[in-house]
KOLDO-864668 format. One record per residue: x, y, z of N, C-alpha, C in turn; residue number from 1; residue in one letter. Coordinates in steps of 0.001 Angstrom, whole numbers, padded with zeros to 6 digits. Layout:
site n_c1 X	n_c2 Y	n_c3 Z	ca_c1 X	ca_c2 Y	ca_c3 Z	c_c1 X	c_c2 Y	c_c3 Z	i NUM	aa A
...
//
This chain:
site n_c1 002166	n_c2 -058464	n_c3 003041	ca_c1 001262	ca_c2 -057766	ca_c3 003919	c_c1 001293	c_c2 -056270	c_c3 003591	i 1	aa X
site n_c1 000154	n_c2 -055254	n_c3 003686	ca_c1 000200	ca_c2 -054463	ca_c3 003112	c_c1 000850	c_c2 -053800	c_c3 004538	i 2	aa X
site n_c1 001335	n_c2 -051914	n_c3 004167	ca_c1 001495	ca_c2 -051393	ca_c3 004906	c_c1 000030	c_c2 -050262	c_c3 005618	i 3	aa X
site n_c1 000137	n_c2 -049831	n_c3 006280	ca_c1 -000827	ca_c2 -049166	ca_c3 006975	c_c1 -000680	c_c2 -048019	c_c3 006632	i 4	aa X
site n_c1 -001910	n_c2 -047287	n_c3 006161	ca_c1 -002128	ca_c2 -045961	ca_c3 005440	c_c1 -001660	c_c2 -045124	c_c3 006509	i 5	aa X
site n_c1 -000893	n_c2 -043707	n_c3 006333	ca_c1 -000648	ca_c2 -043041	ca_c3 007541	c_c1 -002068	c_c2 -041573	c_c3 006907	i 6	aa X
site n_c1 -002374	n_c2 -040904	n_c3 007730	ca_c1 -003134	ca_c2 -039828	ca_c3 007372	c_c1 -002681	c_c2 -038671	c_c3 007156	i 7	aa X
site n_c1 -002713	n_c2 -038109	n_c3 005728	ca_c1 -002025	ca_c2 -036866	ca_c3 005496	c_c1 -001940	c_c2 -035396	c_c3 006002	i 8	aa X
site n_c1 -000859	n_c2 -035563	n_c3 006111	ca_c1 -000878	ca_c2 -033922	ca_c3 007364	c_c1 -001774	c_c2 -033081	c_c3 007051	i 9	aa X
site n_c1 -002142	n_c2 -031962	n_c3 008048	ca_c1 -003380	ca_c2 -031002	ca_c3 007736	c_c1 -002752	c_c2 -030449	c_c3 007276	i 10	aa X
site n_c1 -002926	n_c2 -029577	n_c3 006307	ca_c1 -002206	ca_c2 -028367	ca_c3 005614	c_c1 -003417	c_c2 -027019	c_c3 006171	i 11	aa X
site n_c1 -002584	n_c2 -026135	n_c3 006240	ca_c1 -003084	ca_c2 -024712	ca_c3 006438	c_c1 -003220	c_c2 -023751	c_c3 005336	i 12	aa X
site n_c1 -004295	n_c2 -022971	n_c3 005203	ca_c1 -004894	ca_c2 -022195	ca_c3 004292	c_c1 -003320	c_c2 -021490	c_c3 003869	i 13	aa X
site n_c1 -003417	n_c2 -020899	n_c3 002596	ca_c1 -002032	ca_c2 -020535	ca_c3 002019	c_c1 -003223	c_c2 -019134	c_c3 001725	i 14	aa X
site n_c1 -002980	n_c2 -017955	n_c3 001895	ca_c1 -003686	ca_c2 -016634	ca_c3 000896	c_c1 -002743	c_c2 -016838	c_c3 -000747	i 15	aa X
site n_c1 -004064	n_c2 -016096	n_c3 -001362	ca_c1 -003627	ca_c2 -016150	ca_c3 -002607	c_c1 -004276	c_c2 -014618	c_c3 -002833	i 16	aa X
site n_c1 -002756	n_c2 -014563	n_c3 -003304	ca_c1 -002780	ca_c2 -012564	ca_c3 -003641	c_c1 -002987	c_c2 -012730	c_c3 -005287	i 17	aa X
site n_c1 -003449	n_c2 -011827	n_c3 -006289	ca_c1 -003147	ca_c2 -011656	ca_c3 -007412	c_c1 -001934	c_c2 -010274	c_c3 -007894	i 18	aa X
site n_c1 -001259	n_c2 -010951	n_c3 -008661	ca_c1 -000200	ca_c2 -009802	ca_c3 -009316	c_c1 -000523	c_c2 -009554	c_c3 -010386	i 19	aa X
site n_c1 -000341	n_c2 -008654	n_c3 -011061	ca_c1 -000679	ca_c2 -008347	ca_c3 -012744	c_c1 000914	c_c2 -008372	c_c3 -013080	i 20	aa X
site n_c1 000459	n_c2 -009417	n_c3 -014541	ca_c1 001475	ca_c2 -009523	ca_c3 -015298	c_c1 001615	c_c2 -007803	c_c3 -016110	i 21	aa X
site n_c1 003170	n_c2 -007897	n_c3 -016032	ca_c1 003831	ca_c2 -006424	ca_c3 -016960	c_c1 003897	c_c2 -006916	c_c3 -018442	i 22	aa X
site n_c1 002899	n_c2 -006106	n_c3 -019152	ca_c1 003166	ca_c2 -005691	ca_c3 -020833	c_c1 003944	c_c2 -004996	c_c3 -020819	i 23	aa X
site n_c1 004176	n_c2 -005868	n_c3 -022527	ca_c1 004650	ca_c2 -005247	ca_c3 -023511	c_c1 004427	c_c2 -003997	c_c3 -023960	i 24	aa X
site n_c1 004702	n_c2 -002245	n_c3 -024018	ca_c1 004154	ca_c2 -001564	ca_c3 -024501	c_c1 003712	c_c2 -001284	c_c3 -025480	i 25	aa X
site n_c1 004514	n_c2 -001873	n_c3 -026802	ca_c1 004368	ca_c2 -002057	ca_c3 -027855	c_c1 003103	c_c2 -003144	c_c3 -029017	i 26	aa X
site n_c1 003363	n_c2 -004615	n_c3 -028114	ca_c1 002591	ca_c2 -005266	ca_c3 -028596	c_c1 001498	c_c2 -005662	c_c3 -027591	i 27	aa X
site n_c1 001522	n_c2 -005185	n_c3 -026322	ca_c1 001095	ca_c2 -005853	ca_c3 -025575	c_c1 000960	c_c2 -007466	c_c3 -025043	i 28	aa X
site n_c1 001847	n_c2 -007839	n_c3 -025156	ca_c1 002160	ca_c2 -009076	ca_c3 -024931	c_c1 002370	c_c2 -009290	c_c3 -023139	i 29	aa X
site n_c1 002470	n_c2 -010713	n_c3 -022623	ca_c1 002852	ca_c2 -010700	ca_c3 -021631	c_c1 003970	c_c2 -011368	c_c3 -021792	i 30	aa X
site n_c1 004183	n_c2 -012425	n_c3 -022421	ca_c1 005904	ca_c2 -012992	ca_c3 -022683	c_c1 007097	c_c2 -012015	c_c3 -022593	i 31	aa X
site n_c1 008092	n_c2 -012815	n_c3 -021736	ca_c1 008918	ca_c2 -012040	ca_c3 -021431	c_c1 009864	c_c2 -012723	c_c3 -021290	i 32	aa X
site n_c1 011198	n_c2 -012419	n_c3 -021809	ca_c1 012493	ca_c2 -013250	ca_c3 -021513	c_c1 012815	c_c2 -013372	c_c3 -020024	i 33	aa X
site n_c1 013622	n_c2 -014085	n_c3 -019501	ca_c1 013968	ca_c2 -014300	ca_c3 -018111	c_c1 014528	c_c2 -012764	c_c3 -017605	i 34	aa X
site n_c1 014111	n_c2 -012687	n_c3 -016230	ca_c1 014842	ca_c2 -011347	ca_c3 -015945	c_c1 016479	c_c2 -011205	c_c3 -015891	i 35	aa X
site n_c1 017179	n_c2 -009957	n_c3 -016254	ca_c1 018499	ca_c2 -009884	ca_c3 -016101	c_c1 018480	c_c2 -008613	c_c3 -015336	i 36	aa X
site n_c1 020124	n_c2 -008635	n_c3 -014937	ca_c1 020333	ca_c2 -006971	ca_c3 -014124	c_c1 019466	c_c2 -006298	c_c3 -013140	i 37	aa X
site n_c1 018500	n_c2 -007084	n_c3 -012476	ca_c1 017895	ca_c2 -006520	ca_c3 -011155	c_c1 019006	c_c2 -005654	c_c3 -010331	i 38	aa X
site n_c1 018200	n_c2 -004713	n_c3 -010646	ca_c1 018383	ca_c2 -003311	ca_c3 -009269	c_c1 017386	c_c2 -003295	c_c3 -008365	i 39	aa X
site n_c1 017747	n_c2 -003634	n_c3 -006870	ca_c1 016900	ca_c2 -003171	ca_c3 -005740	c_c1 017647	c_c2 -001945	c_c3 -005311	i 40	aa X
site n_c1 016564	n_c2 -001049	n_c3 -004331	ca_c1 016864	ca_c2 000087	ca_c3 -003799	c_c1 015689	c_c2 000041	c_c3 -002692	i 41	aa X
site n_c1 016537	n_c2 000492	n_c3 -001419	ca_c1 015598	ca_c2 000765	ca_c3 -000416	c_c1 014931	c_c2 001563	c_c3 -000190	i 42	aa X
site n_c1 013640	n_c2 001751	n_c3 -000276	ca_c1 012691	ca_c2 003088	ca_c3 -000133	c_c1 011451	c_c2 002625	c_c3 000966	i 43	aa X
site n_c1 011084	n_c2 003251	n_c3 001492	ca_c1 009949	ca_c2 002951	ca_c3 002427	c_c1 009099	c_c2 003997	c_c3 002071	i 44	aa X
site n_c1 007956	n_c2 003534	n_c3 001469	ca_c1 006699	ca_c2 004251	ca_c3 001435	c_c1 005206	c_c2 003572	c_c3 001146	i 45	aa X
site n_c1 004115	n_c2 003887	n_c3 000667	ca_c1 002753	ca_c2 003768	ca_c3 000418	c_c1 002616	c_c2 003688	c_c3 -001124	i 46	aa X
site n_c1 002043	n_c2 002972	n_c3 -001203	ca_c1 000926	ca_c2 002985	ca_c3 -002489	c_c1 -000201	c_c2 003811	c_c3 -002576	i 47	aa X
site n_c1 -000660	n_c2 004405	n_c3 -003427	ca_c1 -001829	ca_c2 004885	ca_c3 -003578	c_c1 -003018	c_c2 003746	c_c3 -002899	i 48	aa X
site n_c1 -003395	n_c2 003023	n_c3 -002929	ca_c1 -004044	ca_c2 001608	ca_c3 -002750	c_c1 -003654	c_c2 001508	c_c3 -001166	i 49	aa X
site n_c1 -002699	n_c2 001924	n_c3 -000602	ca_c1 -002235	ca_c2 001710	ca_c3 000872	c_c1 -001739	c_c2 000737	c_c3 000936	i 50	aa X
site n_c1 -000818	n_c2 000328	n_c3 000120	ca_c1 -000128	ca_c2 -000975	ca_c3 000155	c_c1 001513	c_c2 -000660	c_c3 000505	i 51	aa X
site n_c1 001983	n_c2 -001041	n_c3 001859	ca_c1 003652	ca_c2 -000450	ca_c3 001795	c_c1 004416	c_c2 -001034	c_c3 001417	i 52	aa X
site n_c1 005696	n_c2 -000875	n_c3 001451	ca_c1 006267	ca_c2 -001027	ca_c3 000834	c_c1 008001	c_c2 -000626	c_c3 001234	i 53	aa X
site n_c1 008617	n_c2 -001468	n_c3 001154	ca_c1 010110	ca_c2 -000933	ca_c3 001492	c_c1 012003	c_c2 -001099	c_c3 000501	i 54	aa X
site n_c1 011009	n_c2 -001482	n_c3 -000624	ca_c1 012483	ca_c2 -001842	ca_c3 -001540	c_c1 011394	c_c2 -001674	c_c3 -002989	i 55	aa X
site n_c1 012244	n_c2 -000781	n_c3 -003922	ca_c1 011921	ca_c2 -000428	ca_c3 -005434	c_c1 012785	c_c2 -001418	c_c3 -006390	i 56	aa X
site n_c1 012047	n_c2 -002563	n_c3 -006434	ca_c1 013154	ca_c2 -003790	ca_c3 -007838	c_c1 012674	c_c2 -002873	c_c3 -009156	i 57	aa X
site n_c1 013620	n_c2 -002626	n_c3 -009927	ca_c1 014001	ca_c2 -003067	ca_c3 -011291	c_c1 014488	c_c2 -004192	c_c3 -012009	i 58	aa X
site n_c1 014093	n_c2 -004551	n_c3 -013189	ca_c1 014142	ca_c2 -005612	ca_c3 -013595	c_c1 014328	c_c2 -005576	c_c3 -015351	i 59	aa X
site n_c1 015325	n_c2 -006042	n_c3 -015543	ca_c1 015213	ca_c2 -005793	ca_c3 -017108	c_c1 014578	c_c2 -007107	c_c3 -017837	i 60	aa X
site n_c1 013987	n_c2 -006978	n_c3 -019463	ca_c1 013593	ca_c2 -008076	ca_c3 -020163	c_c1 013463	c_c2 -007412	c_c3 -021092	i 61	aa X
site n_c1 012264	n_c2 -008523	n_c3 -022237	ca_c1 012158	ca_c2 -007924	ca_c3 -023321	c_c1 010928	c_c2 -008952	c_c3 -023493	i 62	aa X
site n_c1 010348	n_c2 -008834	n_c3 -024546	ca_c1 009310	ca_c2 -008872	ca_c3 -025188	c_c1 009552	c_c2 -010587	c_c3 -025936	i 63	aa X
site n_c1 009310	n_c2 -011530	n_c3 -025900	ca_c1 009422	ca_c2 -012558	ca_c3 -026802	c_c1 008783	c_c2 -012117	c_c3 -028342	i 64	aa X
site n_c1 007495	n_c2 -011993	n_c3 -028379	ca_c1 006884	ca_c2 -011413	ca_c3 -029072	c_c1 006870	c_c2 -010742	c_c3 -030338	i 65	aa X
site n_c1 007713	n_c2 -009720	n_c3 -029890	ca_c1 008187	ca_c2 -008369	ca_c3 -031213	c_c1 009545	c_c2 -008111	c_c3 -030315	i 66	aa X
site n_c1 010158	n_c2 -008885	n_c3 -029368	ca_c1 011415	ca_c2 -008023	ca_c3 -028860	c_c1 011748	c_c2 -006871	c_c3 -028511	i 67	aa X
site n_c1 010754	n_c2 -006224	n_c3 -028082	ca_c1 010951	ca_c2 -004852	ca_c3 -027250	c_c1 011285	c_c2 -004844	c_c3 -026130	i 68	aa X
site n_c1 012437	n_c2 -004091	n_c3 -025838	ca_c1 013118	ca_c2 -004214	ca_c3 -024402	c_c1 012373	c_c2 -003569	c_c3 -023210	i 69	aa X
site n_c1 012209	n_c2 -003512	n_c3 -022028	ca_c1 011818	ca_c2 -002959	ca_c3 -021109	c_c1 012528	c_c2 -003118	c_c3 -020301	i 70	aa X
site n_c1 011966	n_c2 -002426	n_c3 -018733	ca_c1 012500	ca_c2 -002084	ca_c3 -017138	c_c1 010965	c_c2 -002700	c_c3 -016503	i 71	aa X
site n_c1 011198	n_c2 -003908	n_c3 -015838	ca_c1 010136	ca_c2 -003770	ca_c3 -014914	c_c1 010182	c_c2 -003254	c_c3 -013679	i 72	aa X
site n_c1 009228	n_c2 -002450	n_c3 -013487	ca_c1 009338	ca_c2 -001823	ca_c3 -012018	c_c1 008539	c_c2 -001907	c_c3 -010864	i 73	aa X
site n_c1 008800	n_c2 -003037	n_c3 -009616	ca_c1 007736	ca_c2 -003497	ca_c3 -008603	c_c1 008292	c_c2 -003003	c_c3 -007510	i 74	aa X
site n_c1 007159	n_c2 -002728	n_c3 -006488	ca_c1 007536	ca_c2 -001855	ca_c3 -005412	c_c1 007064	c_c2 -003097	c_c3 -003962	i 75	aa X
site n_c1 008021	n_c2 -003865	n_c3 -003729	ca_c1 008021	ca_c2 -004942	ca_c3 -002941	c_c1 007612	c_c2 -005048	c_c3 -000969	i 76	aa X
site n_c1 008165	n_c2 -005449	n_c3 000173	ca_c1 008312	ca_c2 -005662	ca_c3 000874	c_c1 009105	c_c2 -006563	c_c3 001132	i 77	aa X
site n_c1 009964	n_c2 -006477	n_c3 001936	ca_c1 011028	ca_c2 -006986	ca_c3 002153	c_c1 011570	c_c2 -007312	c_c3 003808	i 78	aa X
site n_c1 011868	n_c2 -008613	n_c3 004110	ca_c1 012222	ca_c2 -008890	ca_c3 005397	c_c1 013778	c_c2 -008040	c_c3 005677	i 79	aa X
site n_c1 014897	n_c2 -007935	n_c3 004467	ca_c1 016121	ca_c2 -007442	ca_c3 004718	c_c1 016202	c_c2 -006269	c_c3 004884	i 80	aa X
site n_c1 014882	n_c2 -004979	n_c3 004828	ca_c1 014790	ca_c2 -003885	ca_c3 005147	c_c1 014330	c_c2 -003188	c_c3 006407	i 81	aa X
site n_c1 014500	n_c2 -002128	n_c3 007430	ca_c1 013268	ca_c2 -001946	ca_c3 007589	c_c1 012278	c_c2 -001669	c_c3 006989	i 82	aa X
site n_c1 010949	n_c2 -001306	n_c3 007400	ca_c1 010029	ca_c2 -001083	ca_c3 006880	c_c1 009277	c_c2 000721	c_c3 007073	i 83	aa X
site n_c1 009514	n_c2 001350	n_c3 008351	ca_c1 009364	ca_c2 002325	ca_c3 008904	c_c1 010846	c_c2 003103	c_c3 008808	i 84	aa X
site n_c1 010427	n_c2 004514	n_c3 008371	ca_c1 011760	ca_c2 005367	ca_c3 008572	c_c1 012237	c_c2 005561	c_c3 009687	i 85	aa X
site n_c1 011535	n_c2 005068	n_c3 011078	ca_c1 012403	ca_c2 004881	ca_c3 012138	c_c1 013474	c_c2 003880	c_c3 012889	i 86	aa X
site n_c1 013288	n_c2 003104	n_c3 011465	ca_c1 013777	ca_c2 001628	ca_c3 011804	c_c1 013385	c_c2 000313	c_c3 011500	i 87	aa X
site n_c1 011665	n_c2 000234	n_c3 012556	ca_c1 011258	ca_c2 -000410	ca_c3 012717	c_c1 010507	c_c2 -001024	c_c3 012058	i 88	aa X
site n_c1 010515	n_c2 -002578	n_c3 011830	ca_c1 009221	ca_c2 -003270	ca_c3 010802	c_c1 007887	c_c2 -003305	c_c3 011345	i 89	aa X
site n_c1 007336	n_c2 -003298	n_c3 009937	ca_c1 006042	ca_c2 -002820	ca_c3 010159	c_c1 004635	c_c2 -003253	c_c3 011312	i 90	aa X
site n_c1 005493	n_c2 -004525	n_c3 011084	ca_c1 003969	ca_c2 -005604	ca_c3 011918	c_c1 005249	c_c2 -005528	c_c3 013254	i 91	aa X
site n_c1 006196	n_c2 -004972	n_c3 013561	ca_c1 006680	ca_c2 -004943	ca_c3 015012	c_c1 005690	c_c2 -004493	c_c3 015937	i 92	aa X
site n_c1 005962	n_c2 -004555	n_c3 017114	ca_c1 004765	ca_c2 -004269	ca_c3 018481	c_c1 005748	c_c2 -003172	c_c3 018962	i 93	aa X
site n_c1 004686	n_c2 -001913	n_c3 019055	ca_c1 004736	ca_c2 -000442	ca_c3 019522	c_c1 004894	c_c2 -000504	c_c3 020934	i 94	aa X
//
C-alpha cells in the first residue's frame, strides 16, 4: 500500500544580495586559494554607498592562476559587535 504524500512545507522568500568576487591584481583572475590568517577588527562605520558596518575582516590568499599573494579586505556586519558607537545595534528600538 502506498504511503500518503505529505505537502511540502512553505518556504519563505530568502533575499539575494550580490557580492563581487576579489581579483587578482596582477592577472585578474578570480581563483583563489582557500582563505588563511583572518584578522577581524571592530570598527563601526558607513560605506560610501550607506552600507554599515561594524567589523573590518582581512583575509589572506593567493591567486591560483599566476600565484600572486594578496589581503582581502571586507567590511562586514556582525551580530558579536555592537553596531553604534554607543553600544547599541543597529535595528535595536530607540
Amino acid at each position: 500500500m502506498a504511503k500518503p504524500h505529505k505537502k511540502p512545507p512553505e518556504l519563505s522568500p530568502v533575499p539575494v544580495v550580490d557580492a563581487p568576487s576579489s581579483r587578482c591584481i596582477k592577472c585578474g583572475s578570480t581563483r583563489r586559494a582557500d582563505y588563511r590568517g583572518i584578522t577581524r577588527q571592530p570598527h563601526v562605520g558607513q560605506l560610501a554607498d550607506g552600507t554599515k558596518y561594524n567589523m573590518v575582516v582581512w583575509r589572506r590568499t593567493h591567486c591560483l592562476d599566476c600565484g600572486q599573494a594578496r589581503v582581502d579586505r571586507a567590511w562586514e556586519m556582525s551580530d558579536d559587535y555592537p553596531n553604534d558607537a554607543d553600544g547599541q545595534r543597529g535595528d535595536a528600538p530607540q
